[in-house]
C-alpha positions as CSV (number, residue, x, y, z in Angstrom):
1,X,12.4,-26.6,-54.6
2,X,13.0,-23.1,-53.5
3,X,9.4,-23.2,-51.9
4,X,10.8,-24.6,-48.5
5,X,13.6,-21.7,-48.6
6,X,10.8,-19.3,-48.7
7,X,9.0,-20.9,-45.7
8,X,12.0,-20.8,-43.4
9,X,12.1,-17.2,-44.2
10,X,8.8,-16.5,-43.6
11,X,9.0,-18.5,-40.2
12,X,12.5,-16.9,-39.5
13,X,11.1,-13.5,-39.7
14,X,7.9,-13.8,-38.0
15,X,10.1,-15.1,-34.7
16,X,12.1,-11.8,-35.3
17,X,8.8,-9.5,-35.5
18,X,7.5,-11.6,-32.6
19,X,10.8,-11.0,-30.6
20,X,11.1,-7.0,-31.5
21,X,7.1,-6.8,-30.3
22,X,8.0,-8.4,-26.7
23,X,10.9,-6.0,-26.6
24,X,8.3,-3.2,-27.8
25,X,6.1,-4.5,-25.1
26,X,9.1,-4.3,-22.2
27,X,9.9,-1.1,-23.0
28,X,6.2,0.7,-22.8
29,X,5.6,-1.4,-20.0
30,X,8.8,-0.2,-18.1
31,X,7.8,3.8,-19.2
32,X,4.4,2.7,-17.6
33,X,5.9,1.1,-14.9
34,X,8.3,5.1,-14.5
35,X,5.3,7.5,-15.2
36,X,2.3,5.5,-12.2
37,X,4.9,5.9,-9.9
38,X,4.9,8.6,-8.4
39,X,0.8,8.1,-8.1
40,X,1.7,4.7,-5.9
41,X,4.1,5.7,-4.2
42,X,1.8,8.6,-2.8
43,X,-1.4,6.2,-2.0
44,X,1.3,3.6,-0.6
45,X,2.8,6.5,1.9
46,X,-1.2,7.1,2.5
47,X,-2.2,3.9,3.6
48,X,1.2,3.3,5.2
49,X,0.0,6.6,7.3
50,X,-3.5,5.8,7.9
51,X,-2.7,2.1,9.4
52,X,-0.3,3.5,11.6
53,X,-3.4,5.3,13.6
54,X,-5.5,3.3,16.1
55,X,-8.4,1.3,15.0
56,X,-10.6,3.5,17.1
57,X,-9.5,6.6,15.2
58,X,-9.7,5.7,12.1
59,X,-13.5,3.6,12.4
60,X,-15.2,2.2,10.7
61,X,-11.8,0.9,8.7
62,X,-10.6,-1.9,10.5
63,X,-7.6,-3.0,7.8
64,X,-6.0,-1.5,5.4
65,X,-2.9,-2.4,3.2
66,X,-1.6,-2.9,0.2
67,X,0.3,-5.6,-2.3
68,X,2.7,-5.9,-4.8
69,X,5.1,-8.4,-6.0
70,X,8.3,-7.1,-7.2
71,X,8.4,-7.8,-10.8
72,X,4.3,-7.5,-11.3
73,X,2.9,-5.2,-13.4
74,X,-0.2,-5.2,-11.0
75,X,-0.7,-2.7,-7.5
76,X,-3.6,-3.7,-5.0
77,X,-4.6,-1.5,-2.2
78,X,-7.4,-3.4,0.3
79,X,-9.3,-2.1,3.0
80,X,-12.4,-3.6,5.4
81,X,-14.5,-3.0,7.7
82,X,-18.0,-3.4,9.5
83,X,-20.7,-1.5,8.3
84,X,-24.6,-1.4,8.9
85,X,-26.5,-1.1,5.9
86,X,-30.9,-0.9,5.6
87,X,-32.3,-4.3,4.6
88,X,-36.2,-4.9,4.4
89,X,-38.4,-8.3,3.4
90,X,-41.1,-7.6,1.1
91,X,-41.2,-3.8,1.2
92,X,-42.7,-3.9,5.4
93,X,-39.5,-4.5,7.5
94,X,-36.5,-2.4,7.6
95,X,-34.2,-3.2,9.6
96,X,-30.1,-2.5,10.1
97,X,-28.2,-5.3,9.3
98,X,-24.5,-5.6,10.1
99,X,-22.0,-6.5,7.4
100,X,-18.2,-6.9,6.7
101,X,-17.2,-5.4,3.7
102,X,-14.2,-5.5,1.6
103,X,-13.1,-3.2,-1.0
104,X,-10.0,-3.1,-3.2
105,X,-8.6,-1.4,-6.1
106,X,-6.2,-3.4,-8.5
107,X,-3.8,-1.1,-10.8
108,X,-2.7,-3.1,-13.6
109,X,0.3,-1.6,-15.7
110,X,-0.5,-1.9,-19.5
111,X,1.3,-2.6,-22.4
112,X,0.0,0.0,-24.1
113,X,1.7,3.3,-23.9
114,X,0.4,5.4,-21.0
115,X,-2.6,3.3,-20.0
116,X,-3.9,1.7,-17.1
117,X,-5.9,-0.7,-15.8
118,X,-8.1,0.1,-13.0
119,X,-10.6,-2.4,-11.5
120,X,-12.3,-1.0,-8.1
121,X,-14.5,-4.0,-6.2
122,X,-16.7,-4.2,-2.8
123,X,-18.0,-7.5,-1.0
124,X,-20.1,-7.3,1.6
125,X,-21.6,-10.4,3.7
126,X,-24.1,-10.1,6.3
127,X,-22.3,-11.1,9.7
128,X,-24.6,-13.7,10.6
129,X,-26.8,-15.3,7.2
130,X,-23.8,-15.4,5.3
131,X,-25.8,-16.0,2.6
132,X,-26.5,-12.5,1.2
133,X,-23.0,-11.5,0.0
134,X,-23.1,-8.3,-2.5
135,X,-20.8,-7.7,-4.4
136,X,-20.2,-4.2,-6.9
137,X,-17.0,-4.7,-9.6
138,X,-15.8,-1.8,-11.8
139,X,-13.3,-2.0,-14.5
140,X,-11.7,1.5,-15.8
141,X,-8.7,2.1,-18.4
142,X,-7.1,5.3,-17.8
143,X,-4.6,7.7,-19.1
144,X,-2.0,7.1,-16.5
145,X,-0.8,11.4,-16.6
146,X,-4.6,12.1,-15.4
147,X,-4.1,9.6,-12.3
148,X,-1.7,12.0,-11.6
149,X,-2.9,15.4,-12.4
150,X,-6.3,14.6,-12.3
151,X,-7.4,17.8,-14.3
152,X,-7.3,19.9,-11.2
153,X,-9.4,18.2,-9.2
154,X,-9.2,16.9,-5.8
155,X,-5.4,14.7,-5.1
156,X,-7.0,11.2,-6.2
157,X,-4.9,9.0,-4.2
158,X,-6.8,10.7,-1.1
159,X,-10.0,10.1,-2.6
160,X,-9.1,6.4,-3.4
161,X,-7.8,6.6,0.2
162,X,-10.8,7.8,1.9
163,X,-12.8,5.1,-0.1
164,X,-10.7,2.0,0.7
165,X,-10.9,3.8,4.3
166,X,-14.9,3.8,4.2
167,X,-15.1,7.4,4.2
168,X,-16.4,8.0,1.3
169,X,-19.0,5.8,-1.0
170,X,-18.5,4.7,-4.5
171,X,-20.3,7.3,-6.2
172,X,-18.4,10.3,-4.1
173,X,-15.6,8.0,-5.8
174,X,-16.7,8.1,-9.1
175,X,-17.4,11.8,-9.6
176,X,-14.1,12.4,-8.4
177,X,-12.6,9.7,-11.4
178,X,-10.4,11.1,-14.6
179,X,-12.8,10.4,-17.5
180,X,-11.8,6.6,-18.7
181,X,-11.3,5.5,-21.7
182,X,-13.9,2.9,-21.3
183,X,-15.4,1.0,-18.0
184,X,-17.5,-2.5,-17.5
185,X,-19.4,-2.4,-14.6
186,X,-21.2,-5.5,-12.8
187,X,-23.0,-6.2,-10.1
C-alpha cells in the first residue's frame, strides 16, 4: 500500500529538481546574456558604422547587418558581396569566375556558465551556373571573458568586422580567434 505514496514522492520531487534546473538555467543564461554584451553591442555599433558608408567605399561589401529577436538567446551579424575567385577544369584552364558570397556569424548564448556558441559560415554561388555553390561552416564554443579581452590581441569585434566586411579571409580570422573549447568544422 504505501508503494504508491512513495511514487508520488518520487514524481513530486523530480518536477521540483526539474523546476529549480530551468530556474538554474535562467539565471546563467541571464549572466551570459550581462557578460557578451558589451562584445555585441561593440560589433553592432561597428556594423551600424560601416553600413552607414557608401557602397563604393566600403567594396567589395555590398550588405551588411545584423539580427536579433528580443528575447533570443542567439546574435547574427551577415554580410555579402561579389567576389572573383580562380576556377580551372581539369588542371588546364584557369579562369576568374564571379561569385556572390555570403558570410555570417551566429552567437548563441549558452546555458552553461560563461560559454558561447559561435558558428561562422560562407556561401558562395557562381553568378551565372548556379550550380557550384561552396559552402565553409565552423562551429566554436568559447569562454565568453576572452571574446572580450581576447588575451591582448587585436579588438575581435573588428576582426569579425573586417571579415563579415570581406576584408579579411577566414584564416586571417582564425588566427586572430580566443582558443575554443572545441570546434566542428565542414565543408
Amino acid at each position: 500500500m504505501i508503494n504508491w505514496i512513495e511514487e508520488a514522492e518520487k514524481r513530486q520531487n523530480q518536477k521540483e529538481r526539474q523546476v529549480n534546473k530551468e530556474k538554474t538555467d535562467d539565471e546563467i543564461i541571464k549572466q551570459n546574456h550581462l557578460k557578451i554584451h558589451r562584445f555585441i553591442t561593440e560589433l553592432k555599433n561597428l556594423v551600424v558604422r560601416v553600413s552607414k558608408i557608401s557602397p563604393e567605399a566600403r567594396q567589395p561589401s555590398n550588405e551588411i547587418g545584423f539580427t536579433h529577436l528580443k528575447g533570443e538567446n542567439k546574435y547574427e551579424f551577415y554580410g555579402s558581396a561579389y567576389i572573383y575567385k580562380k576556377s580551372s577544369l581539369a588542371i588546364i584552364f584557369i579562369s576568374n569566375r564571379q561569385y556572390i558570397c555570403w558570410r555570417r556569424i551566429h552567437f548563441k548564448i549558452t546555458d552553461e556558465i560563461n560559454i558561447v556558441k559561435v558558428k561562422v559560415s560562407e556561401k558562395c554561388t557562381p553568378v551565372k551556373k548556379h550550380n557550384n555553390s561552396k559552402k565553409k561552416k565552423i562551429k566554436y564554443r568559447f569562454n565568453i571573458d576572452e571574446l572580450s579581452v581576447n588575451g591582448g590581441k587585436e579588438n575581435l569585434a573588428i576582426i569579425m568586422l573586417n571579415w563579415i566586411a570581406f576584408k579579411i579571409s577566414y584564416s586571417e580570422l582564425k588566427k586572430s580567434l580566443p582558443d575554443n573549447l572545441y570546434n566542428n568544422e565542414s565543408n
